[in-house]
N, C-alpha and C positions, 0 to 999 in steps of 0.2 A: 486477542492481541498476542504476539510472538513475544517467546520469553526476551524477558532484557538480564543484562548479567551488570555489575557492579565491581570495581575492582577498590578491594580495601587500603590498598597502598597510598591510589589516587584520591577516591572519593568520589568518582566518578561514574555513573551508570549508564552503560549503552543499550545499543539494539545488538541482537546479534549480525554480523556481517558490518559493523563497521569498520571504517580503513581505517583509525587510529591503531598504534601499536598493539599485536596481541601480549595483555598481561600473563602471568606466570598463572600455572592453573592454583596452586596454592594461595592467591590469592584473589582470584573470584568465587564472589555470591552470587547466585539465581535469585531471580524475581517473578514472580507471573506480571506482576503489573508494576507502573510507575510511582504508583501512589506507598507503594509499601518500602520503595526505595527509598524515597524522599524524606518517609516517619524513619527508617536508620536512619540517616544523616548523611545522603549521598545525592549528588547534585546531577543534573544533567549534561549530559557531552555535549558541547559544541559544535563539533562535527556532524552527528549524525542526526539531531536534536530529536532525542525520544519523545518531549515532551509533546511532540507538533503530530502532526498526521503524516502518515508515510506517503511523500508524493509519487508512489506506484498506482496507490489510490484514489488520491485526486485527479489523477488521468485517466484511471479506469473511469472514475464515477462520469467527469467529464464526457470522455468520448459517448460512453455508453446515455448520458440525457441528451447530447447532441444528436446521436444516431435515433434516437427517438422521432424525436422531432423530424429530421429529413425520413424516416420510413413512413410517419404519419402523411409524411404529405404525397406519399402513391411513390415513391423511390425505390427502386431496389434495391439486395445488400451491396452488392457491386458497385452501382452507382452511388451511393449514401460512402463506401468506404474509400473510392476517388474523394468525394468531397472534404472525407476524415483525413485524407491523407495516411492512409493505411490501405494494407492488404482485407483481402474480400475474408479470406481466412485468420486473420488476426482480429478484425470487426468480430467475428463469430466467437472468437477464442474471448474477448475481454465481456459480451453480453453473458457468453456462460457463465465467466467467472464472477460476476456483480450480479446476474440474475439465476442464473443459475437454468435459462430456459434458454431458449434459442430467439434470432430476432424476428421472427414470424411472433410469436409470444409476447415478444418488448410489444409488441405494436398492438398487440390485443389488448393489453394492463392498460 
């Protein structure tokens, strides 16, 4: 998980890269995790909500069970990433990134 920072003014702990105001750096704390925010006394952003999953990832996971499924049925990557509504190259780019293997491999697992 990406560090989250805390800003003591607020009370508030984010992700990093959220579009809330950036705090003064004298008054951010680092975190590795949520859970060690929350035992200080620091609640979660609104905005970026740390507490949820990062919907970069719910897309990746997404696409990538979806493209399983259309390559299992005899699709090629081309044709599987018209149906994703994505490029043949970005199909490729989101299986490495969640599997770490190519999608000849997705299909083999």
């Amino acid at each position: 998980m990406a560090p989250l920072y805390a800003v003591r003014t607020t009370g508030i702990v984010c992700r990093v890269g959220c579009a809330s105001r950036a705090p003064r750096p004298e008054n951010i704390v680092w975190f590795d995790d949520l859970r060690a925010a929350l035992t200080s006394g620091f609640r979660p952003c609104k905005r970026c909500r740390p507490e949820s999953e990062h919907p970069q990832a719910v897309f990746r996971a997404d696409v990538v069970a979806r493209a399983r499924g259309y390559l299992r049925l005899g699709l090629s990557v081309r044709e599987t990433a018209a149906h994703l509504h994505v490029s043949d190259r970005h199909l490729r780019r989101l299986v490495k990134q969640e599997t770490g293997g190519s999608p000849r491999a997705l299909v083999a697992s």
